[in-house]
C-alpha positions as CSV (number, residue, x, y, z in Angstrom):
1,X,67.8,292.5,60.6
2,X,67.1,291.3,63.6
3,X,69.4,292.1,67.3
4,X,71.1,289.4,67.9
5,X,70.9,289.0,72.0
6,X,74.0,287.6,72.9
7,X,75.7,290.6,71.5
8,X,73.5,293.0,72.9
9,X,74.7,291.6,76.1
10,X,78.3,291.7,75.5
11,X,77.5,295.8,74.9
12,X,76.2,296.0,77.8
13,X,78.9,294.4,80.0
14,X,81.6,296.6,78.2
15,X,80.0,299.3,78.5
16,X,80.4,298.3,82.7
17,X,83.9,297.0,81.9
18,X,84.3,301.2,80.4
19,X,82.3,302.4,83.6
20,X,85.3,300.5,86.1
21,X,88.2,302.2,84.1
22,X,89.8,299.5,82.6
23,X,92.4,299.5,80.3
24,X,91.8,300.0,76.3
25,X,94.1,296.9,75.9
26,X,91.8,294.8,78.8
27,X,88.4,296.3,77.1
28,X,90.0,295.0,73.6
29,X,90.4,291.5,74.4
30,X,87.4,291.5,76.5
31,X,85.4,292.4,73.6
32,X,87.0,290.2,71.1
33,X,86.9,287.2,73.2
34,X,83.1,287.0,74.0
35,X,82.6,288.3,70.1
36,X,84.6,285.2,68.5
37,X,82.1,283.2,71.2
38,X,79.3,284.5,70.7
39,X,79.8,283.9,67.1
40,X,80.9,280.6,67.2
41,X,77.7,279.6,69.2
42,X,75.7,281.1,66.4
43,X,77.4,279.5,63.4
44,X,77.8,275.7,65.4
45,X,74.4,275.6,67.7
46,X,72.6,278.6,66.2
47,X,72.5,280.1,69.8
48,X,71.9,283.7,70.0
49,X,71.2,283.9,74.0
50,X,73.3,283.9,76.8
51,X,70.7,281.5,78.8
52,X,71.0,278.7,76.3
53,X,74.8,278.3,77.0
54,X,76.1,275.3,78.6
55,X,78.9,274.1,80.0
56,X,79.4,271.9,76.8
57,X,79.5,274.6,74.4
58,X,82.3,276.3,75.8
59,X,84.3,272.9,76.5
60,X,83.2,272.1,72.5
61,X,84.7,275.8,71.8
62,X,87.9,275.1,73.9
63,X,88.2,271.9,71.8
64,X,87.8,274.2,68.2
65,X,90.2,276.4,69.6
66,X,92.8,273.8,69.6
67,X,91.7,272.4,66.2
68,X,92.0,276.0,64.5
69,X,95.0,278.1,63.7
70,X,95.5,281.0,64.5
71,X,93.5,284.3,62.8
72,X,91.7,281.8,61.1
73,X,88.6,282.9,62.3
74,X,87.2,286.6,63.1
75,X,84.9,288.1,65.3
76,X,83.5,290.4,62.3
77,X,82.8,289.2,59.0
78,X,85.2,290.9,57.2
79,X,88.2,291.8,59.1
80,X,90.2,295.0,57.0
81,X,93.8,294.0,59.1
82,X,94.5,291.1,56.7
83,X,95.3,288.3,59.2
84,X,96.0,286.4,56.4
85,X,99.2,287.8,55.7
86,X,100.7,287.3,59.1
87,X,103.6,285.4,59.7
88,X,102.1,283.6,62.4
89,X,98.9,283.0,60.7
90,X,97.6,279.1,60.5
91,X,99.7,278.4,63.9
92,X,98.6,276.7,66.7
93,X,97.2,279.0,69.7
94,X,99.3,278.9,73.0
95,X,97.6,277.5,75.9
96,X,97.8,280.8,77.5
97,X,96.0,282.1,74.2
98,X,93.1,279.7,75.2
99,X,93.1,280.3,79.5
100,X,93.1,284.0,78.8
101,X,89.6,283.2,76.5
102,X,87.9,281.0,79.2
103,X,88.8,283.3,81.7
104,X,87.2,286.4,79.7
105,X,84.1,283.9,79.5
106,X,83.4,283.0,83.1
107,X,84.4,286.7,83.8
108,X,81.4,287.7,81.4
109,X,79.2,284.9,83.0
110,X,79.9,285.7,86.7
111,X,78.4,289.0,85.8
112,X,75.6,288.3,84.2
113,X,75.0,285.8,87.4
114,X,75.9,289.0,89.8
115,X,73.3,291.4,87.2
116,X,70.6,288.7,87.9
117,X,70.3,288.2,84.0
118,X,70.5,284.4,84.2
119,X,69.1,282.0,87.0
120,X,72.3,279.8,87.2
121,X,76.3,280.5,86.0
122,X,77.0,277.3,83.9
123,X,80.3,278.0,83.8
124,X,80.8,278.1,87.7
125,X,82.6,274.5,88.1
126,X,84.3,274.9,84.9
127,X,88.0,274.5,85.4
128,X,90.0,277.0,84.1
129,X,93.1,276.2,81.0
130,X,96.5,275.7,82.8
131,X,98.2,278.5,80.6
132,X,102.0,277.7,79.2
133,X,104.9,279.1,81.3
134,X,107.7,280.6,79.1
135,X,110.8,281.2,80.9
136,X,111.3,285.3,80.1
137,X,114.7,286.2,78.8
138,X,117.7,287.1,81.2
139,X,119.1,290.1,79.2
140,X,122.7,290.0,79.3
141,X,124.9,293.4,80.2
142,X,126.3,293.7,77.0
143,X,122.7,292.9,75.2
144,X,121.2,295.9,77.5
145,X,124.5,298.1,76.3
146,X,124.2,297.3,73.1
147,X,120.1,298.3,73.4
148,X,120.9,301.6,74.4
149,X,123.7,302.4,72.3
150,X,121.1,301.9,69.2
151,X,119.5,304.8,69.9
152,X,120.1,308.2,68.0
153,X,119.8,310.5,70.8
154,X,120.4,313.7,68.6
155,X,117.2,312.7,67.6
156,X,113.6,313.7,69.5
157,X,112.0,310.5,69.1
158,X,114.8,308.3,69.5
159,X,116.4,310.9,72.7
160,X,112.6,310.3,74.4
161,X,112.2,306.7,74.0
162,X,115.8,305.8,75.0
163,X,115.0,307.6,78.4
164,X,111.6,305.8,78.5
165,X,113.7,302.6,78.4
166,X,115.7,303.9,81.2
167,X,113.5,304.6,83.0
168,X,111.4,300.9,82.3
169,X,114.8,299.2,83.2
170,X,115.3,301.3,86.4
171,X,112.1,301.6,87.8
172,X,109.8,298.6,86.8
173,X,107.2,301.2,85.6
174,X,105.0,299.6,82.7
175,X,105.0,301.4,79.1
176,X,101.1,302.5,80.0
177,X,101.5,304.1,83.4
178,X,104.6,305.9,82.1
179,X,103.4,307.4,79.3
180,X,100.6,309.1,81.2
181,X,103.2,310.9,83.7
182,X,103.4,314.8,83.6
183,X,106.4,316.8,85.1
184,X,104.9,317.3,87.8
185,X,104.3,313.7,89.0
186,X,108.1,313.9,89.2
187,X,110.0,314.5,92.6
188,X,113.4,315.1,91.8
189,X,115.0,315.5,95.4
190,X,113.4,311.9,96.5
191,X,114.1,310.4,92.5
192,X,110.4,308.9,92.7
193,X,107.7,309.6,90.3
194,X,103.9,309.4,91.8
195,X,102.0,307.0,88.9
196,X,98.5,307.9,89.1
197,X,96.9,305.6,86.5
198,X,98.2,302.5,86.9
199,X,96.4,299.0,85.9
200,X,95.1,298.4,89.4
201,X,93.7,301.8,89.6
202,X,95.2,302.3,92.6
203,X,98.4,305.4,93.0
204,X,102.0,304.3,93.7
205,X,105.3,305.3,93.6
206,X,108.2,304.3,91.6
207,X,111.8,305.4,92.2
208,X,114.7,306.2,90.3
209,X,118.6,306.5,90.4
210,X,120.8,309.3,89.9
211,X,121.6,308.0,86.5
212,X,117.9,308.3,85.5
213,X,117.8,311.4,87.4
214,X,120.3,313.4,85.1
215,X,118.5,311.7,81.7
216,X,115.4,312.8,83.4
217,X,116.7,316.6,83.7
218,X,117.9,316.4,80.6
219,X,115.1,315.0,79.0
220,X,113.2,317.6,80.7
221,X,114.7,320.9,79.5
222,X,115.3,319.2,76.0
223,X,111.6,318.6,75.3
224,X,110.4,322.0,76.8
225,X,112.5,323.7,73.8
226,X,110.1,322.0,71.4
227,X,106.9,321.4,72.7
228,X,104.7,322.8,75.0
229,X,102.6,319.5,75.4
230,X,101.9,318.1,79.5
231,X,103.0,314.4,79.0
232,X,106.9,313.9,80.0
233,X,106.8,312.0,77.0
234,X,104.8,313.3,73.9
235,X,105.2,312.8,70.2
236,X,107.1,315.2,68.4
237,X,103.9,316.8,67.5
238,X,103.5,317.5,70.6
239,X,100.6,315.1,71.3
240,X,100.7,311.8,73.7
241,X,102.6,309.4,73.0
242,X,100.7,305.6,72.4
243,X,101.9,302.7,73.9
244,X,102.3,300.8,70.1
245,X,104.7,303.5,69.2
246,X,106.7,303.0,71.7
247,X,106.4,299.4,71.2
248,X,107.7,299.9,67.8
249,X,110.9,301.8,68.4
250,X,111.9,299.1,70.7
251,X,111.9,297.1,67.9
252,X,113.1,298.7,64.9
253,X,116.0,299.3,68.0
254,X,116.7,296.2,69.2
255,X,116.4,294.6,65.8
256,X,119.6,296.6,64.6
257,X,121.8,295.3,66.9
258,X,120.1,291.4,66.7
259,X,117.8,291.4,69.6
260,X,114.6,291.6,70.4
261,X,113.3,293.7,73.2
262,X,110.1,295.1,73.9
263,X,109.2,297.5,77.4
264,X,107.5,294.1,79.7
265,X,110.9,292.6,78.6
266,X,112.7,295.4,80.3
267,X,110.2,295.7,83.1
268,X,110.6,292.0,83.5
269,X,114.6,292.0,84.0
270,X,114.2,294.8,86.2
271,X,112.3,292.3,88.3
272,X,114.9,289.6,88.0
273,X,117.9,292.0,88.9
274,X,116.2,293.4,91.4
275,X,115.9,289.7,93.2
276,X,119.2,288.5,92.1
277,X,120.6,291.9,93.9
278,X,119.1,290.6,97.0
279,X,116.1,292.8,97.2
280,X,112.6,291.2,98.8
281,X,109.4,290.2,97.5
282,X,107.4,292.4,99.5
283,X,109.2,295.6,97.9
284,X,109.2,294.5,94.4
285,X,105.6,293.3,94.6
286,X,104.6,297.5,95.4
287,X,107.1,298.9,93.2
288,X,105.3,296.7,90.5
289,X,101.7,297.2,91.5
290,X,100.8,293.8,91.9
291,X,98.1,292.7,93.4
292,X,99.9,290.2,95.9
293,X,102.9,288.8,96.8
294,X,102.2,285.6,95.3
295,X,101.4,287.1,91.9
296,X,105.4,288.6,92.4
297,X,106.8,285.1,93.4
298,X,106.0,283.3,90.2
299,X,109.4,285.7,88.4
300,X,111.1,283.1,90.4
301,X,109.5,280.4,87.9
302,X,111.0,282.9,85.3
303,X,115.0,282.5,86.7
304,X,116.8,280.1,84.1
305,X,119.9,277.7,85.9
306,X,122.1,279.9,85.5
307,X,120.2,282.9,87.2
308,X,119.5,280.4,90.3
309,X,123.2,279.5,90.4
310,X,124.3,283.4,90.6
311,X,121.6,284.5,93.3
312,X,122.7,281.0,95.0
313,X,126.5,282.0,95.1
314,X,125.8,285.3,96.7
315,X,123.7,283.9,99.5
316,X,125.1,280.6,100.5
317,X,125.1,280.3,103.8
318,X,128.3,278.6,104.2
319,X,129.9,280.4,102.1
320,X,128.9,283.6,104.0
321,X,129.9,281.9,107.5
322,X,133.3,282.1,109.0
323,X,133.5,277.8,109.8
């Protein structure tokens, strides 16, 4: 059977994708996206090179995206996860969905335009999907207390993933660059940890209060009576711990006491208290490693009315002048 091209270049650019150290998560979608493409120019214009693709077919493949439900279509040709059984299966796909698809696309494009594999980027001009805003919950305190109380801390996995939360809550780390701390990243006289693989690639701190600082210690001389593993936060065989597992307990958690909370959801109201507390942009932005302070400002997009009307009441100005 003979190589199809299109896919030949799609192993190529991953394998540059892998080279740049790019998350498994980031390589995953990349890889799916330009696969479902790359298959649905084969089936609907029997196109098997990435120098026969026009603008059209991708605004045609926007268009089927819209028209099709969700896991109805596959980028192999017989998937073993059962999509069919999903819940969500049939559904419409979000607009985000769809913006995170054409910008996987043009990313793929720009590079074959960059690797001087194609004369011309058709996809240059093309406008990119306005992706849907959903305003991220606002936990309340006695959701959070409620959270935390639904762990079973006399036990190793629930103990370790109630002080991941914690520490998600008080620090804004994400779930991936926690899980890849050791001890000794850990300065306990300054309460920072040092994350050294981080989605940007680039080092930063995080900080910690004392509250996290005694669950921390705790944490610390707990695990080392039962594993000798390097992660702060390894599986009770003593191997590291994934990001889906952790994923999972916050779940099964949450879903005990009616709620549904996953680690960006705690990293997110970290965000929001953080503002509403009066901290500044240019802080949060570093202590969440984003790229720019403009990437930080669009949580304000995420404050409800009420959220607005209590960050208002604390800095009116009249009401914080003696007149």
């Amino acid at each position: 059977m003979a190589l199809n091209p299109f896919l030949v270049e799609i192993d190529r650019y991953m394998l540059d994708c892998s080279a740049k150290g790019l998350s498994p998560k980031t390589l995953k979608s990349y890889e799916q996206t330009l696969r479902l493409f790359a298959r649905y120019l084969l089936d609907n214009f029997e196109i098997d090179d990435v120098k026969s693709v026009k603008v059209e077919h991708i605004q045609a493949y926007i268009r089927s995206i819209e028209d099709r439900g969700k896991f109805t279509v596959s980028a192999v040709e017989s998937p073993v996860n059962y999509p069919e059984r999903r819940v969500d299966f049939g559904k419409p796909v979000s607009k985000t969905t769809i913006a995170n698809y054409v910008r996987n696309i043009k990313a793929f494009y720009s590079h074959l335009y960059s690797e001087q594999l194609i004369r011309s980027n058709p996809l240059k001009d093309l406008k990119n999907v306005k992706p849907e805003r959903k305003i991220k919950v606002m936990l309340e305190d006695n959701e959070l207390k409620q959270f935390f109380r639904s762990f079973d801390v006399t036990k190793f996995d629930q103990y370790r993933d109630w002080v991941i939360a914690r520490l998600i809550f008080d620090s804004g780390a994400r779930i991936g660059e926690i899980l890849e701390v050791v001890p000794s990243d850990i300065d306990l006289r300054s309460n920072a940890i040092l994350l050294r693989k981080t989605k940007s690639g680039k080092q930063r701190f995080v900080y910690f209060s004392q509250k996290t600082r005694n669950n921390l210690k705790s944490w610390i001389a707990f695990k080392d009576r039962y594993t000798d593993c390097n992660y702060l936060f390894p599986t009770n065989r003593g191997t590291k711990h994934r990001i889906e597992g952790v994923e999972r307990s916050f779940r099964l958690r949450s879903r005990d006491v009616g709620l549904q909370i996953t680690p960006h959801l705690l990293r997110n109201n970290f965000a929001k208290r953080y503002l509403i507390n009066g901290g500044d942009l240019a802080t949060l932005s570093r202590l969440l490693g984003h790229a720019s302070v403009e990437v930080t400002s669009q949580i304000y997009l995420d404050f409800a009315d009420k959220e607005v009307m209590k960050k208002y009441r604390q800095h009116s100005p009249l009401e914080n002048l003696d007149i």
